[in-house]
C-alpha positions as CSV (number, residue, x, y, z in Angstrom):
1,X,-37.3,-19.1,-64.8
2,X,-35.0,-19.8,-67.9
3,X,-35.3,-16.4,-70.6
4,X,-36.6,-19.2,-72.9
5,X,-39.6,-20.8,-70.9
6,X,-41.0,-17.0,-71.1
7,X,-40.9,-16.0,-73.9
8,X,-42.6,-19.4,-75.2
9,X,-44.9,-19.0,-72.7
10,X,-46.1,-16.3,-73.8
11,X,-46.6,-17.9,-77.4
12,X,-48.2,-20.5,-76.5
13,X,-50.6,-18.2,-74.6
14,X,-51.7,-17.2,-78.3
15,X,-55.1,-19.0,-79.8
16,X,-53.9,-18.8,-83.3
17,X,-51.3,-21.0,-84.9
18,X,-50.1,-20.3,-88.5
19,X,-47.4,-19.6,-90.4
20,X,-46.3,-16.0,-88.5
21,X,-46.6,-18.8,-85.1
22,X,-43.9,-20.8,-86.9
23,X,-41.8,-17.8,-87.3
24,X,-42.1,-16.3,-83.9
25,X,-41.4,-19.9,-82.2
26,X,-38.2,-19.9,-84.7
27,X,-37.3,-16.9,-83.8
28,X,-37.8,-17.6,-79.6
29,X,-35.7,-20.5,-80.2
30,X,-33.0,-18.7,-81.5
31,X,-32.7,-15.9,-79.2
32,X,-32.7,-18.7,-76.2
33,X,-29.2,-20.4,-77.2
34,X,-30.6,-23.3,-78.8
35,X,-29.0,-23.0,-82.1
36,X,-29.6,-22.8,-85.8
37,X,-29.6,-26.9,-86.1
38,X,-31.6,-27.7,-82.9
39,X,-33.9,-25.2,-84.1
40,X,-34.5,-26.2,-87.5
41,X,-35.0,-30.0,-86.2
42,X,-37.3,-29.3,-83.4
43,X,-39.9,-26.9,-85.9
44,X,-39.7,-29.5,-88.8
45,X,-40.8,-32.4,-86.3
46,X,-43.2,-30.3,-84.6
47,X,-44.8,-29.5,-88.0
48,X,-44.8,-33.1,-88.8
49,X,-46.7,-34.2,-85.5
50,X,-49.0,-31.6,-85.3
51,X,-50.1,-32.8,-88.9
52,X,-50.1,-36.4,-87.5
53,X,-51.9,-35.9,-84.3
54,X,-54.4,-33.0,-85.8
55,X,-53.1,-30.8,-83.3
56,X,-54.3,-27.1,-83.9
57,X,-54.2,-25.5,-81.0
58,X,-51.0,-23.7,-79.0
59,X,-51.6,-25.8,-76.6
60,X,-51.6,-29.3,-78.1
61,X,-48.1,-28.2,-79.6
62,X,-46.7,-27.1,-76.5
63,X,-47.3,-30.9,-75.1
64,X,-45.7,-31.8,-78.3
65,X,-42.5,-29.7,-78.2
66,X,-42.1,-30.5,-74.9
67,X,-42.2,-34.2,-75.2
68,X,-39.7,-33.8,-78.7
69,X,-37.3,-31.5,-76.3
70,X,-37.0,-34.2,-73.7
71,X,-36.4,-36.7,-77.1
72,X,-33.5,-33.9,-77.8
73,X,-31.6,-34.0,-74.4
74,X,-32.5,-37.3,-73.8
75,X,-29.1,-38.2,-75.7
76,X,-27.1,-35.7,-72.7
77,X,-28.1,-38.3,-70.2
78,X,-25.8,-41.0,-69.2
79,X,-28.4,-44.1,-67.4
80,X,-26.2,-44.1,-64.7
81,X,-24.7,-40.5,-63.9
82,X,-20.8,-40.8,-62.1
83,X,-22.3,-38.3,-59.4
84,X,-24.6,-40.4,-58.3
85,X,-22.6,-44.0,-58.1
86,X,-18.9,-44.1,-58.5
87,X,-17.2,-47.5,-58.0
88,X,-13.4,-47.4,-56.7
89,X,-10.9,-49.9,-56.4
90,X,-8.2,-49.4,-53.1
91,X,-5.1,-47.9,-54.4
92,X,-7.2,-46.3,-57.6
93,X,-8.9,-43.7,-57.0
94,X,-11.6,-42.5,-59.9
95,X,-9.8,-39.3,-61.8
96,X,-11.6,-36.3,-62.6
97,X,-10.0,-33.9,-65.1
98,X,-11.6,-30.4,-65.0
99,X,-11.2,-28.0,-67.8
100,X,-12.9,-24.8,-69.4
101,X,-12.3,-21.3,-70.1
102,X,-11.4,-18.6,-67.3
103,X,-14.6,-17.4,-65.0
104,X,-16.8,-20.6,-66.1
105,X,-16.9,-22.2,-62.7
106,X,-14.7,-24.7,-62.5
107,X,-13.0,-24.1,-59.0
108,X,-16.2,-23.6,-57.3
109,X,-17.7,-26.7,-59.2
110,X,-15.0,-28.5,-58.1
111,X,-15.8,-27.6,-54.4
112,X,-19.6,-28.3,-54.8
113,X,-18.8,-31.8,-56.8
114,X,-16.4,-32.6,-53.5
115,X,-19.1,-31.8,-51.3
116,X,-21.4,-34.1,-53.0
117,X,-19.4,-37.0,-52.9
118,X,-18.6,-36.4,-49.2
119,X,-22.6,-36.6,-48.8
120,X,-22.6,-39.9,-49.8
121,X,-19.6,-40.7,-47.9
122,X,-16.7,-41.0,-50.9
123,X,-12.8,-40.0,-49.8
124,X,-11.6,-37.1,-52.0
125,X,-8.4,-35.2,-52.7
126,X,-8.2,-32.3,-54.9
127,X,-5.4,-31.1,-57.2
128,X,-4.8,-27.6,-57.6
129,X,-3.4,-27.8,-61.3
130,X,-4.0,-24.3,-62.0
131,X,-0.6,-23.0,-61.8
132,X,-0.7,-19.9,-63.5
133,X,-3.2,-17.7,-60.7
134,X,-2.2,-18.1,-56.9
135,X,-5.2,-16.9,-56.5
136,X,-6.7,-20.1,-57.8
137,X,-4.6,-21.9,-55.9
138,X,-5.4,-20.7,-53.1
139,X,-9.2,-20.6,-53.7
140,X,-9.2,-24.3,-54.4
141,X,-7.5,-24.4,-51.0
142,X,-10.3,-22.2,-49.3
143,X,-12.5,-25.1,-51.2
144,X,-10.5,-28.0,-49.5
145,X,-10.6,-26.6,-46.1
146,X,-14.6,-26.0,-46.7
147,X,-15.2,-29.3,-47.6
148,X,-12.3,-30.5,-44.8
149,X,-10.5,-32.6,-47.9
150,X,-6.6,-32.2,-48.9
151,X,-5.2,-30.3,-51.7
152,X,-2.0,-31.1,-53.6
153,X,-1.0,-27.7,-54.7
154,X,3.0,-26.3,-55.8
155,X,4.3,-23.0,-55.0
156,X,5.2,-23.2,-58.8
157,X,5.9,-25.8,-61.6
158,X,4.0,-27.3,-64.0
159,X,0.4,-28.6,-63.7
160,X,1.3,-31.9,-65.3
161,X,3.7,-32.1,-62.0
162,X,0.6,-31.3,-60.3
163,X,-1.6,-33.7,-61.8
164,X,1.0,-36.7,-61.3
165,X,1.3,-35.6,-57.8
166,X,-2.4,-35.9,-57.1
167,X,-3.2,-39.3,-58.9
168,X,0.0,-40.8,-56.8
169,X,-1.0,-39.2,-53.4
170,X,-4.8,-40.4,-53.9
171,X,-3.2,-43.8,-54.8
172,X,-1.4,-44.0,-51.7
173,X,-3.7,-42.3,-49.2
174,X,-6.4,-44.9,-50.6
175,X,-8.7,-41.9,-51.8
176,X,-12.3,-42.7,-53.7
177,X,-11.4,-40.2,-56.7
178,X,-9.1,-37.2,-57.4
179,X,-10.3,-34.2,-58.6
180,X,-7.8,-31.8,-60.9
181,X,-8.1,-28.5,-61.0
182,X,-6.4,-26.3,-64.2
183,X,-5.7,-23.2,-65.4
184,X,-8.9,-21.9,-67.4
185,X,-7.5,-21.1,-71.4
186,X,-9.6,-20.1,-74.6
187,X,-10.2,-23.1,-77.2
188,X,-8.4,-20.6,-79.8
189,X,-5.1,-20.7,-77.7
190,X,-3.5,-23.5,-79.3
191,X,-0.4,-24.0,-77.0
192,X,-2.1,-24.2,-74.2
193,X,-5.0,-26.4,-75.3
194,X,-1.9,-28.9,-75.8
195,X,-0.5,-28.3,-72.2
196,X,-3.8,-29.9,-71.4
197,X,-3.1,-33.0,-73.3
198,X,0.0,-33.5,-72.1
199,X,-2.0,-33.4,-68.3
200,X,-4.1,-36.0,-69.7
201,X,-1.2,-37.7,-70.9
202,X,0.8,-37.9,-67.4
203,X,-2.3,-38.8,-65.7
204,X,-2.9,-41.7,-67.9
205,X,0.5,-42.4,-67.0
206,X,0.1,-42.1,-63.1
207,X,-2.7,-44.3,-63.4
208,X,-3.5,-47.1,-66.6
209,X,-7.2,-45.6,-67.9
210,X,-6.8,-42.7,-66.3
211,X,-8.1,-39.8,-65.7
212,X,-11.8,-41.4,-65.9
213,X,-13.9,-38.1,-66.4
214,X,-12.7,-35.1,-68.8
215,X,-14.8,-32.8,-67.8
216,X,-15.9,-29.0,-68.9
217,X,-17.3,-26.4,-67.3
218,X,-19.2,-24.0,-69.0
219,X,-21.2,-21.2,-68.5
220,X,-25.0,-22.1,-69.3
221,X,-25.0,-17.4,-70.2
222,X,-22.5,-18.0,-72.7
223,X,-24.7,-18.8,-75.4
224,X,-23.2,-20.1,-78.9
225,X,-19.4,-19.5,-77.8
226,X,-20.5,-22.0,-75.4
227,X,-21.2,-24.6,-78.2
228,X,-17.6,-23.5,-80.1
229,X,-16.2,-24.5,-76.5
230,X,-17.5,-27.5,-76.2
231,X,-16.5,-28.2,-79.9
232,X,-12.8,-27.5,-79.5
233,X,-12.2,-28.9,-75.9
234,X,-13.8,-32.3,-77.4
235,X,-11.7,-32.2,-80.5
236,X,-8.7,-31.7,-78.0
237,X,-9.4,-33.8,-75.6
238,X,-12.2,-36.6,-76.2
239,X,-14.5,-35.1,-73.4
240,X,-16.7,-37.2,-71.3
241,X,-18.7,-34.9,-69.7
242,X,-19.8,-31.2,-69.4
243,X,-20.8,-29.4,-66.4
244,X,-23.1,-26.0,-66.8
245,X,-22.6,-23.5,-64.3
246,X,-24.6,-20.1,-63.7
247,X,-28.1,-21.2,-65.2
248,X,-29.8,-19.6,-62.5
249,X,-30.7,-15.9,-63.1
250,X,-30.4,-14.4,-66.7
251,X,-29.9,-17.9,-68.2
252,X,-31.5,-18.8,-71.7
253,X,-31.1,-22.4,-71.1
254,X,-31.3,-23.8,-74.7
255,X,-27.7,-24.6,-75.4
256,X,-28.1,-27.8,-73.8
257,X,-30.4,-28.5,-76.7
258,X,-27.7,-27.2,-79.2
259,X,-25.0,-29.7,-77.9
260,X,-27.2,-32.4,-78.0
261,X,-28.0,-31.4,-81.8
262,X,-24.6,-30.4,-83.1
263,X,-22.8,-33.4,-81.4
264,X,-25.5,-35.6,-82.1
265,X,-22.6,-38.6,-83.3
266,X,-21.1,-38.3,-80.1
267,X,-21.9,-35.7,-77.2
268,X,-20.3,-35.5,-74.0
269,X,-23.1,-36.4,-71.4
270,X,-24.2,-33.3,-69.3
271,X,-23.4,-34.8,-65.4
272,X,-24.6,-31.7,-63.9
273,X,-26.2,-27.9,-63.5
274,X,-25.0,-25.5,-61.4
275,X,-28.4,-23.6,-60.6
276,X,-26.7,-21.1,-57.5
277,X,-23.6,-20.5,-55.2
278,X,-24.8,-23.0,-52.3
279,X,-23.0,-26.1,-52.0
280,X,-26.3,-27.9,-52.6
281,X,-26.9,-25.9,-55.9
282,X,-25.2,-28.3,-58.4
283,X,-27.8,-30.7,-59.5
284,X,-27.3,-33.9,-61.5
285,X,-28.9,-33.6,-65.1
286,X,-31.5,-35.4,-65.7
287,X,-33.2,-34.3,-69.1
288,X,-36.9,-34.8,-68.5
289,X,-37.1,-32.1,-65.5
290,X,-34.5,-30.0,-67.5
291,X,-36.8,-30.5,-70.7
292,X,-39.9,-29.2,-68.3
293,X,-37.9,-25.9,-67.0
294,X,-38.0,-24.9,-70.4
295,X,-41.1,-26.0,-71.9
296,X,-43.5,-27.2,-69.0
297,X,-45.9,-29.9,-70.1
């Protein structure tokens, strides 16, 4: 159970809504990662339909904040998510780019993502772009051998050199989609935030519209740095997509609800969860039954 879904459920266990309710449900909000906008949206619209619909009760405005959280992340959502269809064309191969900050996931995403396109019978190569930890390298290995997939990796060199490498050998081998691996970097570290556009760059020139997915990884415990990542790495890089590992456990669960809010122009869809360590624990997003794991209806 997400940190937020109890400690609303215990205020909506309450028989009297008034003002102090108001702040209390502010205040819940806050301290589960859903942010100072999201917030402040979500308790002026609840306010406005409870007047509307005559709703007095903490119950009534639990059904309605429910239904106006599902509005919220309804904009995550693409209608057809890339993990579950993903058309390729022989010779070109669907691109993933995966990025993020060090210790988000993105290694073992990348192994759980391969295993769910081998499920529904998709070719995949992997590209160890993280040239900066052999250890990386050699855990996206471990990943490849798991999932019984090959891995384009370098002893050293550049992860551009990498990148090209993969696109060209999933090109040739006739491979469904590529996924790149690279080294994980803060949003404030300028330099290498534009080592990763130049990887975007030489993929795009590996392969015309490539890479197809930018995606990040972040971790669904990191609270509001989670939203300044998400910010930079789309400034940087035009994201298409955002993976959140590690919302099993301790996890608040409401920055979902703060991207969709602070990036309301043009948010990155949320393609999946990561909700354990199993293969079978990363779990397309779909924004109703995220919406209910938070506020059940």
């Amino acid at each position: 159970m997400f940190g937020l879904r109890k400690t609303l459920s215990n205020l909506f266990n309450l028989q009297k809504v008034d003002e102090q309710w108001y702040e209390s449900l502010e205040e819940a909000l806050l301290l589960g990662d859903v942010g100072m906008s999201a917030t402040q949206t979500l308790i002026s619209q609840l306010r406005r339909e409870a007047k509307n619909q005559k709703a007095e009760s903490a119950e009534d405005l639990k059904m309605i904040l429910a239904t106006l959280v599902e509005n919220l992340l309804s904009k995550l959502e693409r209608p057809q998510n890339p993990l579950d269809f993903l058309p390729s064309t022989p010779g070109q191969p669907t691109v993933w780019l995966i990025v993020g900050v060090n210790g988000a996931g993105k290694t073992t995403s990348i192994g759980k993502i391969c295993h769910h396109f081998q499920q529904s019978g998709r070719k995949v190569l992997l590209g160890a772009g993280d040239t900066f930890r052999a250890a990386a390298r050699e855990q996206l290995i471990a990943w490849g051998e798991r999932n019984q997939v090959a891995v384009i990796a370098q002893e050293s060199g550049d992860s551009a050199a990498v990148a090209h490498d993969a696109v060209k050998a999933g090109q040739s081998r006739q491979q469904d989609i590529v996924i790149i691996d690279t080294a994980g970097r803060l949003s404030t570290q300028a330099h290498l935030m534009d080592e990763l556009k130049k990887v975007k760059r030489v993929i795009g020139k590996a392969q015309e519209s490539a890479p197809h997915e930018t995606i990040l990884v972040i971790d669904g415990n990191t609270g509001q740095n989670g939203m300044a990542q998400v910010k930079a790495f789309h400034e940087a890089l035009n994201l298409t997509g955002i993976i959140v590992t590690k919302l099993d456990g301790t996890a608040k669960g409401g920055i979902l609800c703060a991207i969709a809010s602070e990036l309301s122009d043009n948010p990155p869809s949320v393609l999946a969860i990561g909700l354990g360590e199993q293969l079978s624990d990363l779990k397309p997003f779909n924004a109703s039954e995220f919406a209910k794991s938070l506020i059940p209806k």
